[in-house]
mmCIF file as gemmi writes it, N, C-alpha and C atoms, coordinates in Angstrom:
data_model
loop_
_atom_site.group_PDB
_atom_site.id
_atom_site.type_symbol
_atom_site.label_atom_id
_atom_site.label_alt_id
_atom_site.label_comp_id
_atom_site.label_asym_id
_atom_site.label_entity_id
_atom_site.label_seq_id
_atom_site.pdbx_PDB_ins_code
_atom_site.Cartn_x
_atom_site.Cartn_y
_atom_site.Cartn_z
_atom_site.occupancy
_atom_site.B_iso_or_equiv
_atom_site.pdbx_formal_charge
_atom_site.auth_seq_id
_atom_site.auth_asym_id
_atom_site.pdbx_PDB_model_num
ATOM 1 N N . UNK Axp A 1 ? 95.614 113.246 86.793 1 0 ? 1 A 1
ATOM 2 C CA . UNK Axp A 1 ? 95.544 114.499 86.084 1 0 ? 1 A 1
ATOM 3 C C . UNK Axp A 1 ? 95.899 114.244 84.618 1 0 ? 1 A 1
ATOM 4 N N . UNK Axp A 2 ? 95.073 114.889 83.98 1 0 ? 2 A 1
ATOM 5 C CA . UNK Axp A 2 ? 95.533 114.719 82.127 1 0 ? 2 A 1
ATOM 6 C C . UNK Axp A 2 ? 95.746 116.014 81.499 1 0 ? 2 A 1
ATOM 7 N N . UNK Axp A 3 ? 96.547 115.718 80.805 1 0 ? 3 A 1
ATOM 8 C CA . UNK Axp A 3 ? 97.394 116.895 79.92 1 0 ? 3 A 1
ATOM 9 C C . UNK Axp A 3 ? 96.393 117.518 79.176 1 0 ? 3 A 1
ATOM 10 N N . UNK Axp A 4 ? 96.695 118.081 77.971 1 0 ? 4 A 1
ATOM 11 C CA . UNK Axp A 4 ? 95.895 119.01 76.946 1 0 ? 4 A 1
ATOM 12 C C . UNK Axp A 4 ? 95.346 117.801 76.051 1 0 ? 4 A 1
ATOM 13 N N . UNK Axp A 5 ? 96.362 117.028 75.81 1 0 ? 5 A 1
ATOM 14 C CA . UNK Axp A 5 ? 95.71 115.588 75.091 1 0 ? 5 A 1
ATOM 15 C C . UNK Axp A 5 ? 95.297 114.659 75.392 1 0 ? 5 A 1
ATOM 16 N N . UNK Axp A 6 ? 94.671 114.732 76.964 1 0 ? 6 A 1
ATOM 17 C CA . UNK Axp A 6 ? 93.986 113.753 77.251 1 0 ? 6 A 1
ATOM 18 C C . UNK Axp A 6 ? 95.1 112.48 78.188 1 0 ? 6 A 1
ATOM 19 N N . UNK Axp A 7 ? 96.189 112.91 77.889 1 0 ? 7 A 1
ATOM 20 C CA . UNK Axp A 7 ? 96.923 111.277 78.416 1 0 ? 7 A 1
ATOM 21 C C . UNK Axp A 7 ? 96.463 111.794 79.89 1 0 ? 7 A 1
ATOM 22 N N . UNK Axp A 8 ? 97.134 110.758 80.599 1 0 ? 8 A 1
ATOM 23 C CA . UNK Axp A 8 ? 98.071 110.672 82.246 1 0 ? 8 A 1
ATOM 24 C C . UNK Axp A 8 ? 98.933 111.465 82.251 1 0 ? 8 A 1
ATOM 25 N N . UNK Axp A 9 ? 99.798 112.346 83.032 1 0 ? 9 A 1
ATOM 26 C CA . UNK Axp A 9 ? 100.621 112.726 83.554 1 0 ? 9 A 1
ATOM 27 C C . UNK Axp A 9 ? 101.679 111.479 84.645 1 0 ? 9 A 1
ATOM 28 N N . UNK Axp A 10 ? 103.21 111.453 83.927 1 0 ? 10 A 1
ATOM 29 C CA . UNK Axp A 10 ? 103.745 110.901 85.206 1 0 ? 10 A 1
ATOM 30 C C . UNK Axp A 10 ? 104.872 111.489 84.995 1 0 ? 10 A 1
ATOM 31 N N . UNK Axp A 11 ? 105.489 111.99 86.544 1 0 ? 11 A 1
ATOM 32 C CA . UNK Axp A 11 ? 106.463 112.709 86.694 1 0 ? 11 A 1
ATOM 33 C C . UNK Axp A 11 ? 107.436 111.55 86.916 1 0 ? 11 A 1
ATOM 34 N N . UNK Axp A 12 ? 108.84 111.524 86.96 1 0 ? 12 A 1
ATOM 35 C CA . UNK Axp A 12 ? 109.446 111.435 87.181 1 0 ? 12 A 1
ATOM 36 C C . UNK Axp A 12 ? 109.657 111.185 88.88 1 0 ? 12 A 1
ATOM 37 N N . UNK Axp A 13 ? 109.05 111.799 89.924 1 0 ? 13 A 1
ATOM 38 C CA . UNK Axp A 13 ? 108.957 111.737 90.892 1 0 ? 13 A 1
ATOM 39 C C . UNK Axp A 13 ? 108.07 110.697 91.516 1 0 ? 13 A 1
ATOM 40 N N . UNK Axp A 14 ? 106.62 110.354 90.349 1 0 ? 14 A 1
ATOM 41 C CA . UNK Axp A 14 ? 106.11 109.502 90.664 1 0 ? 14 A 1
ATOM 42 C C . UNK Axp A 14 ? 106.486 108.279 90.403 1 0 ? 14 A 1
ATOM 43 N N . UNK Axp A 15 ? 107.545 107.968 88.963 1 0 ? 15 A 1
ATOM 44 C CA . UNK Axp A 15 ? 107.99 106.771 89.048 1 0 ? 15 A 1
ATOM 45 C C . UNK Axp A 15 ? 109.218 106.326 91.018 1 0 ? 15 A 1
ATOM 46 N N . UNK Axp A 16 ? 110.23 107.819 90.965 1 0 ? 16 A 1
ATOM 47 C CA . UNK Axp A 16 ? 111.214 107.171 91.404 1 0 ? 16 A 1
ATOM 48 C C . UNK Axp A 16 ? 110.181 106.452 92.958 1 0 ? 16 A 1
ATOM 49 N N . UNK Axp A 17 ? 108.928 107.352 93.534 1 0 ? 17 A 1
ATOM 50 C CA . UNK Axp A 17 ? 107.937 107.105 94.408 1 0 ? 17 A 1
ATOM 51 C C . UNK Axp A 17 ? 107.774 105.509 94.802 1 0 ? 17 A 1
ATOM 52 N N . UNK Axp A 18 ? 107.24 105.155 93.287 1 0 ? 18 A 1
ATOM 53 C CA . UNK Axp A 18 ? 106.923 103.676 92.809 1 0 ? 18 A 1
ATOM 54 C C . UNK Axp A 18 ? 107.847 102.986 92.995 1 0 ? 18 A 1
ATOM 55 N N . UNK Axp A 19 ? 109.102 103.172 92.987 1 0 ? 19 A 1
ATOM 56 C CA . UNK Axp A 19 ? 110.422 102.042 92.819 1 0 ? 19 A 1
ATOM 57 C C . UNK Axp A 19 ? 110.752 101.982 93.846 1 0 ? 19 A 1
ATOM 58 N N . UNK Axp A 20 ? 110.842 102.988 94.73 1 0 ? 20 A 1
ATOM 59 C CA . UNK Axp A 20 ? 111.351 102.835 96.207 1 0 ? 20 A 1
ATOM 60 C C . UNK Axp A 20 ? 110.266 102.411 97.232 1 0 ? 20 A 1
ATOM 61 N N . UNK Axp A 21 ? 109.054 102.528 97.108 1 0 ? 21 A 1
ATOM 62 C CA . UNK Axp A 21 ? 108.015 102.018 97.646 1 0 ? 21 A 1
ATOM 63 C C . UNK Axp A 21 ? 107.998 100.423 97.409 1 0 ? 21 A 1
ATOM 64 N N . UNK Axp A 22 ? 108.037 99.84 95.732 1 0 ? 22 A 1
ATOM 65 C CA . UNK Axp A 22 ? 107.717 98.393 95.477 1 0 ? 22 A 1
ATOM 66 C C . UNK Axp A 22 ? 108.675 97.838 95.44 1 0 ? 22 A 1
ATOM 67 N N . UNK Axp A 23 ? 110.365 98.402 94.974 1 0 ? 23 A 1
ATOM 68 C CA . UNK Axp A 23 ? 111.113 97.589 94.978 1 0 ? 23 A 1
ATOM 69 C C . UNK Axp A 23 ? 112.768 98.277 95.178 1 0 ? 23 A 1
ATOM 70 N N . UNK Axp A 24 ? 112.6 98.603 96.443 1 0 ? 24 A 1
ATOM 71 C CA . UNK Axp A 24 ? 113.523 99.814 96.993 1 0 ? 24 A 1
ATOM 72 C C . UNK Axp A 24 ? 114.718 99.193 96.637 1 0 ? 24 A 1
ATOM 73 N N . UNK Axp A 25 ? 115.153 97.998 96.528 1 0 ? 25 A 1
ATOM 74 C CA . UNK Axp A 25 ? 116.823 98.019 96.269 1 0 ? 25 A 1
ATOM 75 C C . UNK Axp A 25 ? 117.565 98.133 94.552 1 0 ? 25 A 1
ATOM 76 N N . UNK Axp A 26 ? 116.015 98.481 94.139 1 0 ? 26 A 1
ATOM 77 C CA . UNK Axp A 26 ? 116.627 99.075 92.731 1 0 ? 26 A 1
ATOM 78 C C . UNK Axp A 26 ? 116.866 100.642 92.962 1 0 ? 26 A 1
ATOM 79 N N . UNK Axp A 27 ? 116.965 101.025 94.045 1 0 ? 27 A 1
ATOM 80 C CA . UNK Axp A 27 ? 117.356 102.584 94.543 1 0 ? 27 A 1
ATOM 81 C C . UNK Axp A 27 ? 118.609 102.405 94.482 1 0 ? 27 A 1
ATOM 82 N N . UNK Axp A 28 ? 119.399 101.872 94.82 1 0 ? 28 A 1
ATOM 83 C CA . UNK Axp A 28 ? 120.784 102.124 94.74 1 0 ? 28 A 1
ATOM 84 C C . UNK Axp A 28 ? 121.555 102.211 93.869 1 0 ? 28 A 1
ATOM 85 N N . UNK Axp A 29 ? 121.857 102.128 92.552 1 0 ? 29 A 1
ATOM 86 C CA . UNK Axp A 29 ? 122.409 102.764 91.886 1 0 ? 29 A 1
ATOM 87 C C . UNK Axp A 29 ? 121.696 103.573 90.485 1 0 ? 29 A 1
ATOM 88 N N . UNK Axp A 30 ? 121.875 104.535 89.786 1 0 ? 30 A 1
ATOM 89 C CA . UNK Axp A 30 ? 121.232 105.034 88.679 1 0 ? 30 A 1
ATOM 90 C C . UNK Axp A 30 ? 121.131 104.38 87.732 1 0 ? 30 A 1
ATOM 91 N N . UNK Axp A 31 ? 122.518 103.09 87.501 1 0 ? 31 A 1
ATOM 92 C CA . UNK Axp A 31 ? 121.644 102.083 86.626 1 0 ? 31 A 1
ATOM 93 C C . UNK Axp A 31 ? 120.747 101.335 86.569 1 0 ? 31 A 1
ATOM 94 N N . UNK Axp A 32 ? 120.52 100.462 88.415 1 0 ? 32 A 1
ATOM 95 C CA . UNK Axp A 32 ? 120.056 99.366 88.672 1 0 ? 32 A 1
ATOM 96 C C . UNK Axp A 32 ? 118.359 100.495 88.254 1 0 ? 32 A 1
ATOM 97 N N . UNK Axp A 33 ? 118.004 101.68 88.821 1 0 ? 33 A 1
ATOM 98 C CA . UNK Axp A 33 ? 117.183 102.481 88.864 1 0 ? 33 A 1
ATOM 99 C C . UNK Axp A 33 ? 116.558 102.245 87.59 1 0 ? 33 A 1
ATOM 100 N N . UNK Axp A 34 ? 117.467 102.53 86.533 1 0 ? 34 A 1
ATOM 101 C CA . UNK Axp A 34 ? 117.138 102.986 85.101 1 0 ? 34 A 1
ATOM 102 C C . UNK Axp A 34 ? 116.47 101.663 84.541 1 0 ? 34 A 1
ATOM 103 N N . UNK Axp A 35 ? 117.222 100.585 84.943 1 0 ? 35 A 1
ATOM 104 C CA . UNK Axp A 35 ? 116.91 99.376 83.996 1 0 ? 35 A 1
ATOM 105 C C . UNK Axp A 35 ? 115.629 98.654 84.549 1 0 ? 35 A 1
ATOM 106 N N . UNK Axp A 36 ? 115.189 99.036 85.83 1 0 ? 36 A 1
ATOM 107 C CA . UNK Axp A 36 ? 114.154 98.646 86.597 1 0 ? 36 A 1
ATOM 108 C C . UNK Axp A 36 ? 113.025 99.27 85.554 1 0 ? 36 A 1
ATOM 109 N N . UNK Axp A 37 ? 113.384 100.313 85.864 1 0 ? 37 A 1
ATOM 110 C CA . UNK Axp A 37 ? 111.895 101.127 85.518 1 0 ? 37 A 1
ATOM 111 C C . UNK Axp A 37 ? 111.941 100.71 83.982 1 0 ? 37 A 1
ATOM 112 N N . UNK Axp A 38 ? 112.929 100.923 82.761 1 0 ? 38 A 1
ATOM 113 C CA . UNK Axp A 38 ? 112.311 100.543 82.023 1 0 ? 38 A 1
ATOM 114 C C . UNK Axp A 38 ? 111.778 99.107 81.397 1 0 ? 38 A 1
ATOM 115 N N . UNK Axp A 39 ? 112.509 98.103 82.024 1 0 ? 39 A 1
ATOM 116 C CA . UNK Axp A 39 ? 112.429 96.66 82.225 1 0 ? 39 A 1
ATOM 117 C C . UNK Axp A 39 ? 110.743 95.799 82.421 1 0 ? 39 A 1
ATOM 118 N N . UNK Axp A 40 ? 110.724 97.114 83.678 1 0 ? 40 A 1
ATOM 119 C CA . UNK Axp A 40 ? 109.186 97.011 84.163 1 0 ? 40 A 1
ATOM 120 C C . UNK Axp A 40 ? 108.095 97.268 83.771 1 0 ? 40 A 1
ATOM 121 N N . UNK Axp A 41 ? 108.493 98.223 82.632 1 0 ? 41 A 1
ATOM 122 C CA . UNK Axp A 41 ? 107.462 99.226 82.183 1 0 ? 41 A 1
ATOM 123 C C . UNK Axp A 41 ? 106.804 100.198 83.058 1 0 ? 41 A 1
ATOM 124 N N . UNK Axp A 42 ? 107.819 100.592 84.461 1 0 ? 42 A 1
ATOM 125 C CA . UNK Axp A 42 ? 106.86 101.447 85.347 1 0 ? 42 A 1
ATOM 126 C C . UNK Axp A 42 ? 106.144 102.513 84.766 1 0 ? 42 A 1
ATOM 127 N N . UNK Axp A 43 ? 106.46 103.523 83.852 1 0 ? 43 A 1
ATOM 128 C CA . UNK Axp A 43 ? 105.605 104.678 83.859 1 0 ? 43 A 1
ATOM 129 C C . UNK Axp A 43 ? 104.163 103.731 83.583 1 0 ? 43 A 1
ATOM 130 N N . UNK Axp A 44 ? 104.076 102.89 82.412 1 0 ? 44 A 1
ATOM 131 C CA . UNK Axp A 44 ? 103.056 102.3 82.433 1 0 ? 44 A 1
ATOM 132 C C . UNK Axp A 44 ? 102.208 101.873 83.369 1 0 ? 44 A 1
ATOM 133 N N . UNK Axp A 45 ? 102.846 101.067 84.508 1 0 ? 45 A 1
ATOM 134 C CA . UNK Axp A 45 ? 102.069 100.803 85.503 1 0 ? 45 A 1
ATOM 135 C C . UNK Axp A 45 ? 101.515 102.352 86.519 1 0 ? 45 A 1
ATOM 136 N N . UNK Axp A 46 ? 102.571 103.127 86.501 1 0 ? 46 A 1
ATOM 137 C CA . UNK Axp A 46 ? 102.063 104.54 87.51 1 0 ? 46 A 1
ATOM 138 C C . UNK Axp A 46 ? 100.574 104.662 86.872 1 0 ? 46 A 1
ATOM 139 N N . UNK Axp A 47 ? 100.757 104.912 85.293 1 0 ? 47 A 1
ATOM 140 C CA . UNK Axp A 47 ? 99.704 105.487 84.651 1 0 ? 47 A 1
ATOM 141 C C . UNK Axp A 47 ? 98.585 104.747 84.402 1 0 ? 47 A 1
ATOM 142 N N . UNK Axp A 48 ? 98.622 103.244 84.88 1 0 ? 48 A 1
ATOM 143 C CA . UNK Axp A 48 ? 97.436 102.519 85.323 1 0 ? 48 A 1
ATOM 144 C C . UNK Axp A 48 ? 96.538 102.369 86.419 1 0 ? 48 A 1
ATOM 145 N N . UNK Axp A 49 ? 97.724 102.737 87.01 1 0 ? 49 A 1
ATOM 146 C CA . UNK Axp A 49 ? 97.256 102.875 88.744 1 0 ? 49 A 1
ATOM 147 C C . UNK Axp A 49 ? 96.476 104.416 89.129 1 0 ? 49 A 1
ATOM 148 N N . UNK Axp A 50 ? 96.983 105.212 88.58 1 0 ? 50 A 1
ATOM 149 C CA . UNK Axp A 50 ? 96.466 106.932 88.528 1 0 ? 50 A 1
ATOM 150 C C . UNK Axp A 50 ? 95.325 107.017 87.98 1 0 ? 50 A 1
ATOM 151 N N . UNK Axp A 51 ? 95.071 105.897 86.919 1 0 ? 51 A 1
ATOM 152 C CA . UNK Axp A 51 ? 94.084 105.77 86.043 1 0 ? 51 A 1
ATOM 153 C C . UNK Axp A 51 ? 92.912 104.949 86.895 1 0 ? 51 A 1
ATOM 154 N N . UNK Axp A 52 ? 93.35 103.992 87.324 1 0 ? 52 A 1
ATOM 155 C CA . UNK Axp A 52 ? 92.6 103.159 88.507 1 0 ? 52 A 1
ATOM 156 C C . UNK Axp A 52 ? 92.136 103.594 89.927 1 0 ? 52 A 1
ATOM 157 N N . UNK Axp A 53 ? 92.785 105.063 89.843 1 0 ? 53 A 1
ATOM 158 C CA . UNK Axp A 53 ? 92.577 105.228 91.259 1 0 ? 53 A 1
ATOM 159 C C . UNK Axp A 53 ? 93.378 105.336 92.512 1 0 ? 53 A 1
ATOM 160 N N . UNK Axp A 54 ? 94.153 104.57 92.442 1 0 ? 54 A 1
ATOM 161 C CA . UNK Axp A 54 ? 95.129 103.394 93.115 1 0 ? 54 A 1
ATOM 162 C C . UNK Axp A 54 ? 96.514 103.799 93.698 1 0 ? 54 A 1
ATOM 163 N N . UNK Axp A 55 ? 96.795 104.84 92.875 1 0 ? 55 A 1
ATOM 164 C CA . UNK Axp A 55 ? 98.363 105.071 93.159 1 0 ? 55 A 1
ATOM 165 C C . UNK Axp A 55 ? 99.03 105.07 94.276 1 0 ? 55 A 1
ATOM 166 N N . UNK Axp A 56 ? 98.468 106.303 95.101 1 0 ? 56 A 1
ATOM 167 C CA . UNK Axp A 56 ? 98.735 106.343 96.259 1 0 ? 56 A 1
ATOM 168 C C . UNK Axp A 56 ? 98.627 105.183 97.64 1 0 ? 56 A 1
ATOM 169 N N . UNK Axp A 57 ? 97.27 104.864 97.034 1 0 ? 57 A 1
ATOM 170 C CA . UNK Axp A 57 ? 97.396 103.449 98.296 1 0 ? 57 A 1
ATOM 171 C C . UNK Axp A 57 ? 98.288 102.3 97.695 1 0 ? 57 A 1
ATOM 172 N N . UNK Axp A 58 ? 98.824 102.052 96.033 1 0 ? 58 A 1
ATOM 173 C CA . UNK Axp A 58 ? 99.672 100.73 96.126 1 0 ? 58 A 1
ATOM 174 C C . UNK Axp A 58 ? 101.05 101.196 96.791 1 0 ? 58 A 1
ATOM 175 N N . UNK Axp A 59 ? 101.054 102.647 96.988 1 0 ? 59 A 1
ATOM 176 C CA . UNK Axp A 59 ? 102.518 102.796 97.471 1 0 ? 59 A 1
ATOM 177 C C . UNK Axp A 59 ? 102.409 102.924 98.908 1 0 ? 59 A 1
ATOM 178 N N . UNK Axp A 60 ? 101.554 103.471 99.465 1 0 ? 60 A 1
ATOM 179 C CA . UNK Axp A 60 ? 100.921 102.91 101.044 1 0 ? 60 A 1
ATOM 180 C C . UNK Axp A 60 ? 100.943 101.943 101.193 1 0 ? 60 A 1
ATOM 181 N N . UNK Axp A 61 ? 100.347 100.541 100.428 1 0 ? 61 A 1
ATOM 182 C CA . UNK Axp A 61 ? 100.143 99.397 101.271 1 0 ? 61 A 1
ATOM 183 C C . UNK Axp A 61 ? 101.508 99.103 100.825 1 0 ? 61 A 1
ATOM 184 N N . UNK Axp A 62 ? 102.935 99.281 100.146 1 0 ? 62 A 1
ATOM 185 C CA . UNK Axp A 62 ? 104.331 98.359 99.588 1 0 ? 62 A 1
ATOM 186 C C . UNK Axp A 62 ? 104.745 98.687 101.159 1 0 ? 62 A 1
ATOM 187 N N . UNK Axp A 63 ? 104.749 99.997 101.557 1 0 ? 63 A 1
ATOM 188 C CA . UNK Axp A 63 ? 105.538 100.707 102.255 1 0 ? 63 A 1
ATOM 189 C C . UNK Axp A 63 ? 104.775 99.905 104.161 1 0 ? 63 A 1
ATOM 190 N N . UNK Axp A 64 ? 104.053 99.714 103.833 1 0 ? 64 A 1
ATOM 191 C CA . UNK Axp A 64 ? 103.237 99.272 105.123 1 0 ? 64 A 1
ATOM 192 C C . UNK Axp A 64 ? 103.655 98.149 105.5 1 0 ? 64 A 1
ATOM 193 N N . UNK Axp A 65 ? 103.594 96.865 104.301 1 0 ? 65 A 1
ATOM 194 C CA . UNK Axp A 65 ? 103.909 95.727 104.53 1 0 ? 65 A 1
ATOM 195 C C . UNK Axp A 65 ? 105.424 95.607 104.538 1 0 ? 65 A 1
ATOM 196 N N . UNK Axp A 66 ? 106.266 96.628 104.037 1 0 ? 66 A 1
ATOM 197 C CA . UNK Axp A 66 ? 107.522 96.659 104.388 1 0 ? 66 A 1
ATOM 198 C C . UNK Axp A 66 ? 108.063 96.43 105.505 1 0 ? 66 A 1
ATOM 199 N N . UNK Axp A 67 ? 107.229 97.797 105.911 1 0 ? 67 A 1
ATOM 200 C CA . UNK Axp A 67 ? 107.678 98.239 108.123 1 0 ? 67 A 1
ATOM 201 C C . UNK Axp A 67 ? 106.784 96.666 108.314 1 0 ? 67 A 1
ATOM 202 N N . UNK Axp A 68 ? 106.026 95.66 108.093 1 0 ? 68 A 1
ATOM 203 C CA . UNK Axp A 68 ? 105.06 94.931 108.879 1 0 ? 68 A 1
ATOM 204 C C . UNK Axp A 68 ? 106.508 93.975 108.829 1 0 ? 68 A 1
ATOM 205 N N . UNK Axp A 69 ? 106.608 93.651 107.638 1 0 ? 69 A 1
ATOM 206 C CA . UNK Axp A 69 ? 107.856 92.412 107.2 1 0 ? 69 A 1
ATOM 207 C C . UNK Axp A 69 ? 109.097 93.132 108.445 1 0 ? 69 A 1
ATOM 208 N N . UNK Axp A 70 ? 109.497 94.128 108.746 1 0 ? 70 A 1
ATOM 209 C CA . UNK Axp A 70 ? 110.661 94.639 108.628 1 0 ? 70 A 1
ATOM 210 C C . UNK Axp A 70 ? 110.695 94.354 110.599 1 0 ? 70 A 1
ATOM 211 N N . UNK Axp A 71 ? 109.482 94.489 111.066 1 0 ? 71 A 1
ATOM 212 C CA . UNK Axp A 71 ? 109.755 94.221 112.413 1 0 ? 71 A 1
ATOM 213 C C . UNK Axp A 71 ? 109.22 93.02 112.53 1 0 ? 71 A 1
ATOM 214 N N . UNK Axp A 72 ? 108.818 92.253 112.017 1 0 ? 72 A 1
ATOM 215 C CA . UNK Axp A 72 ? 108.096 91.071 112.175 1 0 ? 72 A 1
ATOM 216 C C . UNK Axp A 72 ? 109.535 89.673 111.994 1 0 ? 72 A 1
ATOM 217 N N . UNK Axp A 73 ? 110.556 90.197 111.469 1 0 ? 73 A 1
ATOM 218 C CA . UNK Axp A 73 ? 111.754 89.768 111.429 1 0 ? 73 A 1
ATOM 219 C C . UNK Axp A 73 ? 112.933 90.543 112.338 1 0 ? 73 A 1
ATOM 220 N N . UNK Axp A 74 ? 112.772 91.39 112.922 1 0 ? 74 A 1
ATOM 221 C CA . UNK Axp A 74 ? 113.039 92.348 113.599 1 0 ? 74 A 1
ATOM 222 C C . UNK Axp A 74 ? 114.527 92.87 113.247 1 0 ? 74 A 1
ATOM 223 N N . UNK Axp A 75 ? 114.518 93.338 111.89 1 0 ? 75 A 1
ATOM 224 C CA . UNK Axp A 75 ? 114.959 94.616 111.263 1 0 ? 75 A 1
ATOM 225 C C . UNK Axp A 75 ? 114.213 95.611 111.749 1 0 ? 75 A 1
ATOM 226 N N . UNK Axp A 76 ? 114.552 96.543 112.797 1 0 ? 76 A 1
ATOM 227 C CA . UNK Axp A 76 ? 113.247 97.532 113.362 1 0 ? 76 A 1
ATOM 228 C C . UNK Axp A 76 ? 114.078 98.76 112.388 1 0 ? 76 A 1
ATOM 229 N N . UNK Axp A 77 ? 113.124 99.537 111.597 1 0 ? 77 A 1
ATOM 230 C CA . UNK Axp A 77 ? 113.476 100.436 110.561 1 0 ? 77 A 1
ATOM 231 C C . UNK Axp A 77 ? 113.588 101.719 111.401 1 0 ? 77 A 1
């Protein structure tokens, strides 16, 4: 979705989405959170991926191969 000027839209919801989907143990604290995302440049990447198409399935397939990794070592989630 694009604003009045044409950008991307990214909420806030879609980054924290992205971080806990690709790299969930920067969830635990509001710093580790903060320095991820801007470290990473996530809004950038959301707004490539939204732009690509993509968003929703790169956070489908993080979250997929998670649970695949997660019983395949049998951490059963």
């Amino acid at each position: 979705m694009l604003d009045l000027f044409g950008e991307v839209i990214v909420t806030q919801d879609e980054i924290a989405a992205w971080v806990a989907a690709l790299a969930p143990a920067y969830m635990a604290t509001e710093r580790s959170f903060a320095r991820y995302v801007r470290l990473w440049d996530v809004a950038g990447k959301v707004r490539a991926a939204k732009l690509a198409g993509t968003f929703e399935s790169t956070i489908a397939h993080a979250i997929d191969r998670r649970s695949h990794l997660s019983r395949r070592f049998g951490f059963h989630t």
